[in-house]
PADO-889385 format. One line per 3 residues: number of its first residue (from 1); their letters; for each residue x, y, z of C-alpha. Coordinates in Angstrom, 1 decimal. Example, Ala and Ser with C-alpha at 12.3 -4.5 7.8 and 13.67 -1.06 7.14 Angstrom:
BEGIN
1> AS> 12.3 -4.5 7.8 | 13.7 -1.1 7.1 $
//
This chain:
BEGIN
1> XXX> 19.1 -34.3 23.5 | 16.5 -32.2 21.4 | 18.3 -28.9 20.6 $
4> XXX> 16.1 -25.5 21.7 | 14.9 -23.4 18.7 | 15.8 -19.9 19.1 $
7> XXX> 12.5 -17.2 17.8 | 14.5 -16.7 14.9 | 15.2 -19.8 13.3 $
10> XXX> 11.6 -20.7 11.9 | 12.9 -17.8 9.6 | 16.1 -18.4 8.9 $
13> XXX> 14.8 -22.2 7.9 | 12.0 -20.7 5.8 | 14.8 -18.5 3.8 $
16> XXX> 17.5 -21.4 3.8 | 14.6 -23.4 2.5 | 13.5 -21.6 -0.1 $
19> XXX> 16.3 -19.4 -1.2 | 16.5 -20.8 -4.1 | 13.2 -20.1 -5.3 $
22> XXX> 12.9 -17.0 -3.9 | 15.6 -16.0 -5.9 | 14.1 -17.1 -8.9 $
25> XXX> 11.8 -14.5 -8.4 | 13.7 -11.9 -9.5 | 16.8 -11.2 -11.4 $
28> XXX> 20.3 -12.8 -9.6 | 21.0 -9.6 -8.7 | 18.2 -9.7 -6.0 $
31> XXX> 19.8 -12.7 -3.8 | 22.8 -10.8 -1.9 | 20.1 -8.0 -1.1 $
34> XXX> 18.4 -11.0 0.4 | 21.1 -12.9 2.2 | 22.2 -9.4 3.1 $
37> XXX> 19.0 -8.5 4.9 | 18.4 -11.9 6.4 | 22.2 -11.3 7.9 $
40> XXX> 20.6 -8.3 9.8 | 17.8 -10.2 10.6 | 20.1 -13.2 12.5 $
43> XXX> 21.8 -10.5 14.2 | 19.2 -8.4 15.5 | 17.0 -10.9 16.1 $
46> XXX> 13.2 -9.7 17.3 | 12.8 -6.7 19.7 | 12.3 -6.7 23.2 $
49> XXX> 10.6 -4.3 25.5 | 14.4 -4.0 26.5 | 14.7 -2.0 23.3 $
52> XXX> 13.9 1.8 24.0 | 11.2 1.7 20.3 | 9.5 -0.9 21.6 $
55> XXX> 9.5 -0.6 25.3 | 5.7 -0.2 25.1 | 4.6 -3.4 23.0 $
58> XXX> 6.0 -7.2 23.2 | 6.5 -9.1 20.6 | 6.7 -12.0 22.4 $
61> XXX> 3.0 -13.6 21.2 | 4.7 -13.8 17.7 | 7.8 -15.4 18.3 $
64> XXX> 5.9 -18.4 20.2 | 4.1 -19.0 17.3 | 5.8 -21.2 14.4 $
67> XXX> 4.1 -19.6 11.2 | 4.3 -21.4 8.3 | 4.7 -19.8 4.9 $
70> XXX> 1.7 -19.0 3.2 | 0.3 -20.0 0.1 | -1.2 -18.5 -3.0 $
73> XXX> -4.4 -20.1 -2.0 | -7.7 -18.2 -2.7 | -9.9 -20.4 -0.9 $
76> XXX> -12.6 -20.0 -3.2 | -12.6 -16.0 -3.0 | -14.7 -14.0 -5.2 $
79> XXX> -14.5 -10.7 -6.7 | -17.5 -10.1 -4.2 | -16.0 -11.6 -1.0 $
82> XXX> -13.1 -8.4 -1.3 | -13.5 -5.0 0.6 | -14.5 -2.0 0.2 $
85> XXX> -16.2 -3.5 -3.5 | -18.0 0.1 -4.0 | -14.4 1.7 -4.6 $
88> XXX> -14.2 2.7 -8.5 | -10.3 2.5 -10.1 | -8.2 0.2 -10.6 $
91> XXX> -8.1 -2.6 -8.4 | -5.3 -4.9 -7.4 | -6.0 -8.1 -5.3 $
94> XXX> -3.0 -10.1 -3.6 | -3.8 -13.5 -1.5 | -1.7 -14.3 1.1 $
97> XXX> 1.3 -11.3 -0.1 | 0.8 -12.8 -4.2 | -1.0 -11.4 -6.7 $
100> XXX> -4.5 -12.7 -7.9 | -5.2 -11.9 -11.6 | -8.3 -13.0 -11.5 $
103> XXX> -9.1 -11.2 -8.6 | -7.7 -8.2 -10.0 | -9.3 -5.2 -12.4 $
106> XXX> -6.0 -3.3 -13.8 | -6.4 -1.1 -16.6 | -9.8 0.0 -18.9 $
109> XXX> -13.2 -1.4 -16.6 | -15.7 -0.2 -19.1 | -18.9 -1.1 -16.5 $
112> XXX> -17.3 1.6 -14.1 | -16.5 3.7 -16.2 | -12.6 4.8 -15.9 $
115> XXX> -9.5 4.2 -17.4 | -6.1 3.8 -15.7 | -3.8 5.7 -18.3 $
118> XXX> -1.8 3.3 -20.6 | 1.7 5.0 -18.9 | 1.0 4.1 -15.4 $
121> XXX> 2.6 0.7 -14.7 | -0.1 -1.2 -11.8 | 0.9 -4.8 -11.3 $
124> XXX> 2.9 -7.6 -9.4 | 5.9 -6.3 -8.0 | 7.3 -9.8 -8.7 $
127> XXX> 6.5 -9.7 -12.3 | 8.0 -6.0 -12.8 | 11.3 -7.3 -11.1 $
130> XXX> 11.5 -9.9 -14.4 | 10.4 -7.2 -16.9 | 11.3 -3.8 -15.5 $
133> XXX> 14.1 -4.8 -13.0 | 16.4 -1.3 -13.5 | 13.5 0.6 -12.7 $
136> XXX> 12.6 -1.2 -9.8 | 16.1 -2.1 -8.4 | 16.7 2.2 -8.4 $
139> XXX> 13.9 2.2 -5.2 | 13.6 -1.0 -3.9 | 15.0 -1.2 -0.4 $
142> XXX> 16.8 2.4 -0.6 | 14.1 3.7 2.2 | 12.9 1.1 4.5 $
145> XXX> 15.8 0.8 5.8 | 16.8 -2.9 6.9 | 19.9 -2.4 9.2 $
148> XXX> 18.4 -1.6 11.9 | 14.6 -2.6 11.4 | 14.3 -6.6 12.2 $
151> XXX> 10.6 -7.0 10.6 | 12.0 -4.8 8.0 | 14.6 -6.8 7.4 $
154> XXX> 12.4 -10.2 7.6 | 10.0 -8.7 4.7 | 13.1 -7.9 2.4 $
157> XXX> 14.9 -11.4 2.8 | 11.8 -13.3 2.7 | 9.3 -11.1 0.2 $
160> XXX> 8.1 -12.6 -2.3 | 5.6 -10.6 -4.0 | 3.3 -7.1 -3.5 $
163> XXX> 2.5 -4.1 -5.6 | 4.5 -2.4 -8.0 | 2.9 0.9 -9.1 $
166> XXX> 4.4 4.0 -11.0 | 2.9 7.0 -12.4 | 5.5 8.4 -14.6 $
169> XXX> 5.9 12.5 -15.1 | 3.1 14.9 -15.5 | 0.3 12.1 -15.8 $
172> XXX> -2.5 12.8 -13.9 | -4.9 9.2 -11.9 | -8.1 10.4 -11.2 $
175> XXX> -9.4 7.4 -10.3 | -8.0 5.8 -6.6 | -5.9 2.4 -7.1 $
178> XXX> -6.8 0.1 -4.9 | -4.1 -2.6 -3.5 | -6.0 -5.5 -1.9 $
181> XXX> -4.0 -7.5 0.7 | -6.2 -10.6 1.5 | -5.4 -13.5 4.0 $
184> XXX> -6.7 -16.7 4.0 | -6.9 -19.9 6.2 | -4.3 -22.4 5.5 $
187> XXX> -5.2 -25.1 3.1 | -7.1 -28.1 3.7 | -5.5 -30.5 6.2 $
190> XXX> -2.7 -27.8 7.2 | -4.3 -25.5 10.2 | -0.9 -24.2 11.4 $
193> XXX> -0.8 -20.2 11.3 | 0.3 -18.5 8.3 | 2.9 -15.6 7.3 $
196> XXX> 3.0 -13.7 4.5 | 5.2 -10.6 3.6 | 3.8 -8.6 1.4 $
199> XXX> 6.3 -5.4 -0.3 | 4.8 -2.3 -2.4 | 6.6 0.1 -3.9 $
202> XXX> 5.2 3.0 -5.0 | 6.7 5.8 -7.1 | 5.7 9.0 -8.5 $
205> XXX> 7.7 11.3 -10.4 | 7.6 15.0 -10.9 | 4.3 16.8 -11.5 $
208> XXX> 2.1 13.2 -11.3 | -0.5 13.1 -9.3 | -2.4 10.0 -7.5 $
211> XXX> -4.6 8.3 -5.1 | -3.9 5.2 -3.6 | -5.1 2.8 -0.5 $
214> XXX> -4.0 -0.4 0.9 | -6.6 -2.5 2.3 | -5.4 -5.3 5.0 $
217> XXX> -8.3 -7.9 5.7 | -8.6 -12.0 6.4 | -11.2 -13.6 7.8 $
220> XXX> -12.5 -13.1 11.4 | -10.8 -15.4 14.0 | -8.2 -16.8 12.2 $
223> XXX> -4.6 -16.5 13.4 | -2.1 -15.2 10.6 | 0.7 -13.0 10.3 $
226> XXX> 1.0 -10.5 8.1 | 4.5 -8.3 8.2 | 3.8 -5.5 5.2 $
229> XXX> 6.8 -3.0 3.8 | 5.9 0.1 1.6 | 8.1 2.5 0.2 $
232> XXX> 6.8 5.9 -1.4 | 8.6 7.6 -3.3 | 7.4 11.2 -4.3 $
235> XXX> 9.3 13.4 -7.0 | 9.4 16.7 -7.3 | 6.0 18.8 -7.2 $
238> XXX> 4.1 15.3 -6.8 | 1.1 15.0 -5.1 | 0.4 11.9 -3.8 $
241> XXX> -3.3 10.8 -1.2 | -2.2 7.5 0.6 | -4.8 5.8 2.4 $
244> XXX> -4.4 2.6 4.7 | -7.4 0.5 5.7 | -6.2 -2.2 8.3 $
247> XXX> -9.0 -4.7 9.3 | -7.3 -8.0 10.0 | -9.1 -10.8 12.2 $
250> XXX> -9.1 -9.5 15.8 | -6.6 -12.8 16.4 | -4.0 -12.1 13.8 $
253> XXX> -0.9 -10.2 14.0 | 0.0 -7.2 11.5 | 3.5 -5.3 11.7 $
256> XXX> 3.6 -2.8 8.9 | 6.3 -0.1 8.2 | 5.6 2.6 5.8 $
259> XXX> 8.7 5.1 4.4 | 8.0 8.3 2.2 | 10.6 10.1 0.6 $
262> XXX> 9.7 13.2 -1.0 | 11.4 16.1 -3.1 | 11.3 19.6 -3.9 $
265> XXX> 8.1 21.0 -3.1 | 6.3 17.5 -3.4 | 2.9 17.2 -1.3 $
268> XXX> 2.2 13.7 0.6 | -0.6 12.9 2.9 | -1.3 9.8 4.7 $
271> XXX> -4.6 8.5 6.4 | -4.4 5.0 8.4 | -7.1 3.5 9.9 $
274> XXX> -6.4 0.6 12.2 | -9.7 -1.6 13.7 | -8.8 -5.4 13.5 $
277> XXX> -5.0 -7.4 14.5 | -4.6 -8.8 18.0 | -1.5 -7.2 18.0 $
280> XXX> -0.6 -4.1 15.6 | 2.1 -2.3 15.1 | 2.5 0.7 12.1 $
283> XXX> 6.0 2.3 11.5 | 5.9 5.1 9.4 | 8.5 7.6 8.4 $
286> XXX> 7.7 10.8 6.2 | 11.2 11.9 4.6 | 10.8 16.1 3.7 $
289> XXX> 14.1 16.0 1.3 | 13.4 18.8 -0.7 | 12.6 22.3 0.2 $
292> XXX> 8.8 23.3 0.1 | 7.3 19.9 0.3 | 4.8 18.8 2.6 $
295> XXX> 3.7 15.7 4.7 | 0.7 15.4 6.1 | 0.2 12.2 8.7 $
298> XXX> -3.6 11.4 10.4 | -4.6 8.4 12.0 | -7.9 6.7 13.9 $
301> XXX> -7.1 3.4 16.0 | -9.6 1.4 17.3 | -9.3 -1.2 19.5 $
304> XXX> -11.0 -3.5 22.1 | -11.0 -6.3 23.9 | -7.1 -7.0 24.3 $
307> XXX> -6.4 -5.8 21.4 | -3.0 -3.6 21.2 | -2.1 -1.2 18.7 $
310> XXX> 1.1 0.8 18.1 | 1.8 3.7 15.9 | 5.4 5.0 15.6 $
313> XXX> 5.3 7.8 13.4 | 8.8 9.8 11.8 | 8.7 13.4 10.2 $
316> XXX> 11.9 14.3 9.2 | 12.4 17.7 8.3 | 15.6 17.2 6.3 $
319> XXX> 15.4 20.5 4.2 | 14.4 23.9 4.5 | 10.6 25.8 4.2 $
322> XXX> 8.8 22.0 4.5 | 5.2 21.7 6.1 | 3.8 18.9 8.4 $
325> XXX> 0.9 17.9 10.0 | 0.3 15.3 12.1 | -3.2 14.1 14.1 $
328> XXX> -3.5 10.8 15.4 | -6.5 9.8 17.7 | -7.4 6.8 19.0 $
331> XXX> -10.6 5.1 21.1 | -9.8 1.6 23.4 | -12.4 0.2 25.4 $
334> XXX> -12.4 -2.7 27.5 | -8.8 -4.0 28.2 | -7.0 -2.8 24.7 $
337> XXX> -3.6 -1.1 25.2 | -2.7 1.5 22.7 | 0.8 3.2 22.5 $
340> XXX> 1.5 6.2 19.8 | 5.3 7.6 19.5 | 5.6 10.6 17.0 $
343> XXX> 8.7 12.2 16.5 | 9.2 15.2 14.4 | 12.7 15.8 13.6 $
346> XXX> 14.6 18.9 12.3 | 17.9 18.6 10.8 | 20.7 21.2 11.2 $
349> XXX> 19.6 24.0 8.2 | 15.9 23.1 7.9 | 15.1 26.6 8.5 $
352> XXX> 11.8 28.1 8.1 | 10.0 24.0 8.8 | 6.3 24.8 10.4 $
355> XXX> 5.0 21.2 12.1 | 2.2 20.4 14.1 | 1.7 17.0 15.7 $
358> XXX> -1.8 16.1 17.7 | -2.7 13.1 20.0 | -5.6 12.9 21.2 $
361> XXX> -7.1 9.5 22.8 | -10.4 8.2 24.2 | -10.8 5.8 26.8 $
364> XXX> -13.9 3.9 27.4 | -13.4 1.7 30.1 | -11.4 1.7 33.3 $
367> XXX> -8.9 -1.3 32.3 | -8.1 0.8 28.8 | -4.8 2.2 28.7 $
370> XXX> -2.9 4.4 26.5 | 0.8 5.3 26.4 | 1.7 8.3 24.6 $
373> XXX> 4.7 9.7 23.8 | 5.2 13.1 21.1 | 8.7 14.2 20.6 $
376> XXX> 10.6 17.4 19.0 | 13.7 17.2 18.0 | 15.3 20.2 17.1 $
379> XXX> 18.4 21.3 15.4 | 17.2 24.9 13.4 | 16.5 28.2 15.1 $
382> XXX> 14.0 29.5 12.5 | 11.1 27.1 13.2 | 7.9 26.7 14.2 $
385> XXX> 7.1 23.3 16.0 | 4.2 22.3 18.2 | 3.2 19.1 19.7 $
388> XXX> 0.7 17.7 22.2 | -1.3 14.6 23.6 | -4.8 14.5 25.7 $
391> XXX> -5.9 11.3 27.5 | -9.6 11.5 28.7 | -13.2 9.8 28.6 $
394> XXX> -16.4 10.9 27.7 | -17.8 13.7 29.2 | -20.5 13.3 31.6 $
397> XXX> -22.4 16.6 31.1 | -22.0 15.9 27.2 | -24.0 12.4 27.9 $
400> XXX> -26.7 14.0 30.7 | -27.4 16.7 28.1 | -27.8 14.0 25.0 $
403> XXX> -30.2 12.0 27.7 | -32.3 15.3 28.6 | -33.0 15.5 25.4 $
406> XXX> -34.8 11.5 25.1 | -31.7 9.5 24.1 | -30.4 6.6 26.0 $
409> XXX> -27.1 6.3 27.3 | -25.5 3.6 25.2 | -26.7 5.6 22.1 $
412> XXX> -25.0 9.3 23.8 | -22.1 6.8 24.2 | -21.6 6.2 20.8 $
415> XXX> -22.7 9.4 19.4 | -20.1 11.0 21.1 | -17.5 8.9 20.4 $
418> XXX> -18.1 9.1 16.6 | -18.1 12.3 16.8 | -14.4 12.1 18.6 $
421> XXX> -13.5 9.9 15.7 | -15.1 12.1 12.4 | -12.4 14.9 12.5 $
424> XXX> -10.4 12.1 11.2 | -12.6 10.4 8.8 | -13.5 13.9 7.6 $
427> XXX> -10.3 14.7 6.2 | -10.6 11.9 3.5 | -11.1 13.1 -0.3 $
430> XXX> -12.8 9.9 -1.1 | -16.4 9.9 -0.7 | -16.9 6.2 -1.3 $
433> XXX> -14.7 5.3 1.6 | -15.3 8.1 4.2 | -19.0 6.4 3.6 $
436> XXX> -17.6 2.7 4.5 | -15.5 3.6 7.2 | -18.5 5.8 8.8 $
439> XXX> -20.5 2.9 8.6 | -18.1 0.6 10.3 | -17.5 2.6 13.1 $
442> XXX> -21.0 3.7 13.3 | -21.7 0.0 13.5 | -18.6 -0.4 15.9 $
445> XXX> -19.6 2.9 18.3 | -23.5 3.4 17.9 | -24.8 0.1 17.7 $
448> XXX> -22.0 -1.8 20.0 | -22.1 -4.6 16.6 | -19.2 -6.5 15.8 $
451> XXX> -17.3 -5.0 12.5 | -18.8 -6.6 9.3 | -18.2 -5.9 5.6 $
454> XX> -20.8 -3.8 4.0 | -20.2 -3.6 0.3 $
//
């Protein structure tokens, strides 16, 4: 009698299976992190709406899928097949969670113009773990925590490569650095689904400053899975721009979890854009551990169809005189389901914390619905904390003025609505890709197009 597979043992066979590789990957060292971690992983097993974080989004569509591991398979990509092509810096391409050299533009590009100073280390996180392991083993896995996280957990057992990048003291990036997180379809003859887990690690130290973004794209209709871990650390008097662009094939699957640590009077800000995944989920935890730093979290989600999208979003205000900001909005039409869950938290002592946390969400259509949830958390009587959510549509004597004055009502639509979404996109410091990201959406809202690549 055929024995029933539970959802977690396609995992648990992938890390059994390749265990011994995978360890290869990295010093000895590395392997009871990973058995450790996949331990947690067996235990927890995958969340349920049973489970209070994830009450509002199922997981169930991923665990009755049997992904496959992926392969370092480029599929015939191109230097001009990538996104967001116009973006000057230094440029780091990974294919299916590994890194693509070829792919890649580290260091002095001459045609553009820029040089990525000779101290910043920009490369495979697998490769630094071979040639700079003390360094890397200080930071990796000390934030994300694992123990109680199960994709968490998955991408530390099972990670294989990602992005290693650190800007040491008092340097200075001018140029962004671009980490490019491509998936592809499985090889020839193999059309089973594909999952990749893809780790960055990120670290700044005192008085550096730099601009990076993550890009998350595959191609359009393809089922894949793509569970992403970053960790951010910020040292003291850092500042640090962090940009994510997620725009997976409106069938795949992306669960992402993002944890910044910061010191003394560090400065952090984050800015995520979510448009493609069938289901999406984006954890992210801003840790204020030194007094006078500041976080800064925005987001824009965009979803139709029956797309879902989740952000949980952290701001720990673990120390005294630290700053946040936080606005999230977010636009669903047809039958999309969005949830957003911010949490700002002030720890016993964090006296003198000022944080503001925003929600604001646009439905389009009477099937669209939003579940929103902001929380305070307070433990400090010298604070100043405010938080709020708004749930509406478009308003109708907005859209009979825009068609008084000759335009039609699908185009006062979009206008509108792009002009819900630009106090997000305004924010960014990067011309280049406010530019994009205006024409996607303007694309998306204006025209009612499907998303394509301009580059």
């Amino acid at each position: 009698m055929a024995t029933m597979l539970r959802d977690t043992d396609t995992y648990i066979m992938h890390f059994d299976r390749f265990g011994k590789e995978l360890a290869a990957q990295g010093p000895s060292s590395l392997l009871p992190l990973r058995r450790e971690a996949m331990a947690h992983f067996t235990e927890l097993g995958f969340p349920t709406t049973r489970h209070e974080e994830w009450r509002y989004t199922s997981v169930a569509p991923i665990t009755r899928i049997r992904f496959q591991p992926a392969v370092a398979d480029g599929n015939g990509l191109t230097q001009a097949h990538l996104p967001l092509g116009r973006i000057t810096g230094c440029r780091l391409v990974f294919v299916n969670g590994r890194y693509a050299s070829e792919l890649s533009t580290p260091g002095i590009h001459a045609e553009r113009g820029w040089t990525l100073p000779r101290a910043v280390k920009a490369g495979s996180l697998a490769a630094a773990l071979k040639t700079d392991f003390e360094r890397v083993e200080t930071h990796l896995a000390r934030y994300a925590a694992f123990h109680q996280h199960p994709f968490v957990a998955l991408n530390t057992a099972l990670m294989e490569d990602g992005a290693f990048l650190h800007i040491p003291r008092g340097v200075i990036v001018e140029e962004p650095i671009h980490l490019v997180f491509i998936a592809t379809r499985a090889p020839s003859g193999r059309g089973e689904p594909v999952v990749s887990h893809p780790r960055t690690l990120i670290v700044a130290e005192e008085n550096s400053l730099a601009t990076v973004i993550e890009t998350y794209a595959g191609p359009d209709g393809d089922v894949y899975f793509t569970n992403a871990v970053t960790e951010i650390v910020a040292g003291e008097n850092a500042v640090l721009d962090h940009y994510k662009v997620q725009q997976e094939s409106e069938a795949a699957f992306h669960i992402a979890t993002l944890h910044v640590q910061q010191a003394r009077s560090s400065t952090f800000s984050s800015h995520s854009i979510s448009l493609g995944g069938a289901l999406v989920r984006n954890d992210v935890r801003a840790v204020l551990d030194g007094p006078g730093s500041e976080s800064t979290l925005n987001g824009l989600y965009v979803a139709r169809g029956q797309q879902h999208v989740d952000n949980h979003t952290v701001i720990d205000h673990a120390k005294s005189h630290c700053n946040s900001h936080e606005l999230y909005k977010g636009i669903l039409d047809g039958r999309a389901t969005g949830v957003f869950n911010g949490k700002i938290f002030v720890r016993p002592g964090a006296q003198k914390t000022d944080a503001r946390q925003t929600n604001q969400n646009l439905l389009l259509s009477q099937d669209a619905v939003i579940d929103t949830k902001p929380q305070l958390e307070i433990f400090a009587d010298d604070v100043r904390c405010t938080h709020g959510a708004t749930v509406g549509q478009l308003d109708e004597d907005a859209i009979f003025y825009l068609r008084s004055r000759g335009i039609g009502v699908e185009e006062a639509r979009g206008l509108l609505t792009y002009a819900f979404a630009s106090d997000v996109l305004g924010q960014f410091k990067i011309e280049s890709l406010r530019t994009h990201l205006e024409e996607l959406l303007h694309a998306r809202l204006l025209r009612g197009e499907r998303v394509r690549e301009r580059r």
